[in-house]
C-alpha positions as CSV (number, residue, x, y, z in Angstrom):
1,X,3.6,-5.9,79.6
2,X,4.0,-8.9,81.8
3,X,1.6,-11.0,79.9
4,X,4.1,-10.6,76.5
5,X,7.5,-10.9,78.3
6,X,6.2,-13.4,81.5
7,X,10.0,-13.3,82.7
8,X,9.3,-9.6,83.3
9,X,6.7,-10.5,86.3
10,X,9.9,-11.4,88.3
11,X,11.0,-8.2,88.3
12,X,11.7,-6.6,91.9
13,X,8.2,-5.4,93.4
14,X,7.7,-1.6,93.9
15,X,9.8,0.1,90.7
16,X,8.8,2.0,87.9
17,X,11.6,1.6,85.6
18,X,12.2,3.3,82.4
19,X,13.9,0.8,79.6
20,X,13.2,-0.7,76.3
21,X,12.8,-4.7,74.9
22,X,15.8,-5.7,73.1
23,X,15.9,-9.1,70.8
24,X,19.2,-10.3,70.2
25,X,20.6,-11.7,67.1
26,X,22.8,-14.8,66.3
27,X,25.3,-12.1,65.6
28,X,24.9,-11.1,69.5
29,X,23.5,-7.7,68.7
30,X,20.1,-6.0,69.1
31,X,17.9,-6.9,66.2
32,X,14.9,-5.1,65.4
33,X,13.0,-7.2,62.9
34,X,13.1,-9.8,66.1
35,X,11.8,-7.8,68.3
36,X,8.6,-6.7,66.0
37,X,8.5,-10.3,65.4
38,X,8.1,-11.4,69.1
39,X,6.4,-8.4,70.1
40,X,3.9,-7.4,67.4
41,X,3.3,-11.1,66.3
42,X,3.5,-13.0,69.3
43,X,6.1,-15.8,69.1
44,X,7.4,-16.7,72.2
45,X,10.1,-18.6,71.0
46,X,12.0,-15.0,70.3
47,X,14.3,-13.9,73.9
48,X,14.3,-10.8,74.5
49,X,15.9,-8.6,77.5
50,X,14.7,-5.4,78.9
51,X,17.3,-3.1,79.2
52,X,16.6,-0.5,81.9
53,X,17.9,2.8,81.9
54,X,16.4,4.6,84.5
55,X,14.6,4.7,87.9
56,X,11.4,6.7,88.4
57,X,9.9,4.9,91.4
58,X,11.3,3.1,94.0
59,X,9.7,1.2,97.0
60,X,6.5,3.9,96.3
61,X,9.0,6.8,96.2
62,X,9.1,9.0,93.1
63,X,12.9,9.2,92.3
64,X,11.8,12.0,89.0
65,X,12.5,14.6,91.2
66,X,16.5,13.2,91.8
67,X,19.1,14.4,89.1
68,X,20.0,11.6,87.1
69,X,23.5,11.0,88.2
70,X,21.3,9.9,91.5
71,X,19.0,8.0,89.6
72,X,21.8,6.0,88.3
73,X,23.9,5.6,91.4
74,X,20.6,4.1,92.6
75,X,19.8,1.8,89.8
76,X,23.8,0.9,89.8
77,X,23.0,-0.4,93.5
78,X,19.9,-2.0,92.6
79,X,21.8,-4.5,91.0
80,X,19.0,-5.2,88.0
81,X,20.7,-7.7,86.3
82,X,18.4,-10.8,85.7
83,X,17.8,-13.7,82.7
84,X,15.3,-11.5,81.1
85,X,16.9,-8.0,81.9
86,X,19.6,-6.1,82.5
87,X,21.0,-2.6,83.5
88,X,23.2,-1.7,80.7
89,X,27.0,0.2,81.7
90,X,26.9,3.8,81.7
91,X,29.9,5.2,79.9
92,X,31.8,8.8,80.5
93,X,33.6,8.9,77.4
94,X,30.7,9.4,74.8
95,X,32.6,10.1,71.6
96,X,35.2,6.4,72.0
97,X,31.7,4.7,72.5
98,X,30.1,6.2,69.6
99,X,32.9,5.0,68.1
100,X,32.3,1.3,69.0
101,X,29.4,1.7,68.4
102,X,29.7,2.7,64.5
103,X,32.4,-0.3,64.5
104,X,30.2,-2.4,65.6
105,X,27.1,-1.1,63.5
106,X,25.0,-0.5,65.9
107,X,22.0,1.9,65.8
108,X,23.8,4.9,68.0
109,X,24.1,6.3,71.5
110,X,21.2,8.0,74.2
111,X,22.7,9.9,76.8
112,X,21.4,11.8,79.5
113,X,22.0,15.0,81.4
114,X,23.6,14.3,84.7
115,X,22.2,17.1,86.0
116,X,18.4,16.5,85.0
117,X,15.5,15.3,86.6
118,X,13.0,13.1,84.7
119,X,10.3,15.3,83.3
120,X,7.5,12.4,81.9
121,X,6.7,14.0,78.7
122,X,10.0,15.7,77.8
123,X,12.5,14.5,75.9
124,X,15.8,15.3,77.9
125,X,17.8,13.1,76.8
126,X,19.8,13.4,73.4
127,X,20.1,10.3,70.8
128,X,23.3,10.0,68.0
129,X,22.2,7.9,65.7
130,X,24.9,6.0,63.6
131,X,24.1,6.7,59.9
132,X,25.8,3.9,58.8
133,X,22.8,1.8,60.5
134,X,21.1,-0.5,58.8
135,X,17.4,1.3,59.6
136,X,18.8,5.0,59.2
137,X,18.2,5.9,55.4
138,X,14.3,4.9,55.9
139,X,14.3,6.6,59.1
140,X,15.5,9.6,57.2
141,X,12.8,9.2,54.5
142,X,10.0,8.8,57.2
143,X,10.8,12.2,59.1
144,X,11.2,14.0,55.7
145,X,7.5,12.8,54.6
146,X,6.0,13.6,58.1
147,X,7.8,17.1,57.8
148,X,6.4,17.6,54.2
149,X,3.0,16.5,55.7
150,X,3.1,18.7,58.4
151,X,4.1,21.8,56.3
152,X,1.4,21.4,53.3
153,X,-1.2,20.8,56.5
154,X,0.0,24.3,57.2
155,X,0.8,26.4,53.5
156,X,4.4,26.3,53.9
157,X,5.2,24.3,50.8
């Protein structure tokens, strides 16, 4: 990944970090097209942050095995707040930010299980999408034609 996002390389050594690129818009808000136009064509000119969420590895340590309300107080200490990425707040009050979040059209909320360990392969953590979002009627369309796919694959049309 370094070789896309150089800035990344600065990183603090001995972390695996779960996260995801963000490209910001003149508006100040994630923008998606930006990102698939830095990432999947290359233009370097395009900023983006990576915004990490999680910690699965620190100083050679697997953290997977740590609920997550430790894997957060961890990254929280780590302080992992650079020019090219940042550790996002964690909120408690999920249904007021899910409310921001529709006011400020944004795509929605993850959360996470306090009480979970990281399971690589398993989704455990549950996504709200907002479906006033710009990118949720197509989103919509796509699952409904891999679900109609996936059932005439099997008879159940």
């Amino acid at each position: 990944m370094t070789e896309l996002v150089r800035g990344l390389a600065d990183l603090p050594p001995r972390l695996v970090l779960d996260g995801e690129l963000v490209a910001w818009g003149e508006d100040g808000l994630p923008s998606f097209p930006l990102l698939c136009e830095r990432m999947l064509h290359r233009r370097p000119g395009i900023a983006v942050t990576y915004m990490i969420f999680d910690v699965l590895e620190h100083v050679g340590k697997t953290t997977m095995h740590m609920r997550y309300w430790q894997r957060r107080r961890l990254l929280d200490r780590l302080d992992l707040n650079g020019s090219h990425w940042r550790t996002p707040e964690a909120f408690d009050d999920g249904e007021a930010l899910f409310e921001s979040v529709k006011i400020e059209g944004l795509e929605g909320v993850v959360a996470k299980k306090l009480s979970q360990p990281y399971r690589p392969g398993e989704r455990l953590w549950l996504k709200t999408k907002n479906r006033d979002y710009w990118r949720y009627p197509s989103e919509v369309d796509a699952a409904q034609r891999k679900w109609r796919s996936a059932a005439s694959t099997f008879g159940t049309v």
